[in-house]
N, C-alpha and C positions, 0 to 999 in steps of 0.2 A: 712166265716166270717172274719178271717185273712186278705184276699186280700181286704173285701171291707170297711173294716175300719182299715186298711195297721200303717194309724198315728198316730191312737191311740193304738195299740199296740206295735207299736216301740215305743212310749214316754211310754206306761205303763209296758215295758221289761225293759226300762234305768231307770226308777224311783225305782223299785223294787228291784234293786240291791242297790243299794245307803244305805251307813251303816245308814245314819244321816234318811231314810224313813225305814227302818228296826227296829229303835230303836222306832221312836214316833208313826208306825204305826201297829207294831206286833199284838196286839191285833183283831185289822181290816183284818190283813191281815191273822192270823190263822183262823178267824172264815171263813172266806170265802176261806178258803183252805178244812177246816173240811165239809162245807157246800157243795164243789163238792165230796168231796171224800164220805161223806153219802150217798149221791144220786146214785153216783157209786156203792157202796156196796148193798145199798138196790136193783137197778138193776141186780145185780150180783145175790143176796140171789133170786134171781126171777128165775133167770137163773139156778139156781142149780148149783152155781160153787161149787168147794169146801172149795176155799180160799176167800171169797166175798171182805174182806178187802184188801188181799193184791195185788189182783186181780183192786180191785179200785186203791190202791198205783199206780202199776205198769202201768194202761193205763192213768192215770193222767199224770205219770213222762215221759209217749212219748209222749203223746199229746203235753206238753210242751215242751220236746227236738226238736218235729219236727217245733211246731212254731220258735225257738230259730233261730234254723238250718236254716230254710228260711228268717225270718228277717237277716239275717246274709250273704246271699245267694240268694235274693229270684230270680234272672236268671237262675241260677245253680241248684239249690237246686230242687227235685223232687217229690212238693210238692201234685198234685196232685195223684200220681201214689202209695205217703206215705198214702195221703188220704183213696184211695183204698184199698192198701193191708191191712189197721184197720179195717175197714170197711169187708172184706173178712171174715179177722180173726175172729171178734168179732159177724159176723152175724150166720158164723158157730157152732158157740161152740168151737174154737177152743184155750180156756184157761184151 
Protein backbone atom coordinates (compact mmCIF):
# COMPACT_ATOMS: atom_id res chain seq x y z
CA UNK A 1 0.00 0.00 0.00
CA UNK A 2 3.02 2.16 0.88
CA UNK A 3 4.66 1.79 -2.61
CA UNK A 4 1.52 2.35 -4.44
CA UNK A 5 0.20 5.34 -3.13
CA UNK A 6 4.20 6.46 -2.26
CA UNK A 7 2.73 10.51 -2.30
CA UNK A 8 0.35 10.48 -0.25
CA UNK A 9 2.14 9.07 2.43
CA UNK A 10 5.01 11.21 2.18
CA UNK A 11 2.70 14.38 2.16
CA UNK A 12 0.63 12.52 5.16
CA UNK A 13 4.22 11.66 7.19
CA UNK A 14 5.43 15.62 6.61
CA UNK A 15 1.84 16.92 7.63
CA UNK A 16 1.82 14.88 10.90
CA UNK A 17 4.61 16.05 12.32
CA UNK A 18 4.05 19.74 11.93
CA UNK A 19 3.31 21.38 15.61
CA UNK A 20 0.61 24.04 13.98
CA UNK A 21 -1.44 20.10 12.28
CA UNK A 22 -0.87 18.55 15.79
CA UNK A 23 -2.40 21.22 17.72
CA UNK A 24 -5.84 21.84 15.47
CA UNK A 25 -5.95 18.27 14.45
CA UNK A 26 -5.23 15.99 17.73
CA UNK A 27 -8.64 15.26 18.15
CA UNK A 28 -8.84 13.53 14.49
CA UNK A 29 -5.72 12.27 14.75
CA UNK A 30 -6.12 10.27 18.33
CA UNK A 31 -9.41 8.93 17.33
CA UNK A 32 -7.86 7.37 14.33
CA UNK A 33 -4.86 6.23 16.34
CA UNK A 34 -7.28 4.58 18.94
CA UNK A 35 -9.35 3.17 15.97
CA UNK A 36 -6.17 1.04 14.54
CA UNK A 37 -4.89 0.25 17.85
CA UNK A 38 -8.79 -1.38 18.91
CA UNK A 39 -8.66 -3.30 15.87
CA UNK A 40 -5.32 -4.62 16.71
CA UNK A 41 -6.18 -5.48 20.19
CA UNK A 42 -9.35 -7.01 19.40
CA UNK A 43 -7.32 -9.17 16.80
CA UNK A 44 -4.86 -9.95 19.30
CA UNK A 45 -7.82 -10.86 22.24
CA UNK A 46 -8.62 -13.51 19.27
CA UNK A 47 -5.37 -14.61 19.05
CA UNK A 48 -4.99 -15.44 22.77
CA UNK A 49 -2.18 -13.06 23.29
CA UNK A 50 -1.43 -12.24 26.62
CA UNK A 51 -0.83 -8.63 26.19
CA UNK A 52 -3.51 -7.84 23.44
CA UNK A 53 -3.07 -4.10 24.07
CA UNK A 54 0.31 -3.78 24.13
CA UNK A 55 0.84 -6.25 21.74
CA UNK A 56 -1.44 -3.83 19.43
CA UNK A 57 1.03 -0.59 20.82
CA UNK A 58 4.06 -2.50 19.77
CA UNK A 59 3.04 -3.67 16.01
CA UNK A 60 1.48 -0.28 15.27
CA UNK A 61 4.71 1.51 16.47
CA UNK A 62 6.86 -0.73 13.64
CA UNK A 63 4.52 -0.79 11.33
CA UNK A 64 5.00 2.86 11.33
CA UNK A 65 8.86 3.04 12.04
CA UNK A 66 9.20 0.69 9.06
CA UNK A 67 7.01 3.14 6.80
CA UNK A 68 9.11 6.12 8.27
CA UNK A 69 12.52 4.10 7.48
CA UNK A 70 11.43 3.62 3.80
CA UNK A 71 9.97 6.94 3.10
CA UNK A 72 13.16 8.09 4.11
CA UNK A 73 15.15 5.34 2.18
CA UNK A 74 13.03 3.85 0.01
CA UNK A 75 16.26 2.36 -2.47
CA UNK A 76 17.91 1.31 0.56
CA UNK A 77 15.55 0.54 2.99
CA UNK A 78 14.40 -3.32 3.02
CA UNK A 79 11.06 -2.89 2.79
CA UNK A 80 9.95 -5.83 1.53
CA UNK A 81 11.95 -8.43 3.35
CA UNK A 82 10.57 -6.04 6.88
CA UNK A 83 7.27 -6.83 5.10
CA UNK A 84 7.94 -10.49 5.51
CA UNK A 85 9.60 -11.13 8.62
CA UNK A 86 5.92 -9.23 10.31
CA UNK A 87 4.28 -11.13 8.49
CA UNK A 88 6.36 -14.60 9.77
CA UNK A 89 6.32 -13.20 13.06
CA UNK A 90 2.67 -12.44 13.55
CA UNK A 91 1.48 -15.52 11.47
CA UNK A 92 3.15 -17.70 14.00
CA UNK A 93 2.23 -16.79 17.22
CA UNK A 94 5.24 -15.47 17.78
CA UNK A 95 4.30 -12.47 20.48
Amino acid sequence: LIRTHEKFWRFATKVRFQAAVQETASATITWANQFIISSLTDNFKKTGAAQPEMEALLLFAVIDAVCIHWLQNPTAYPLDAMKNLLIQKYSHGQF
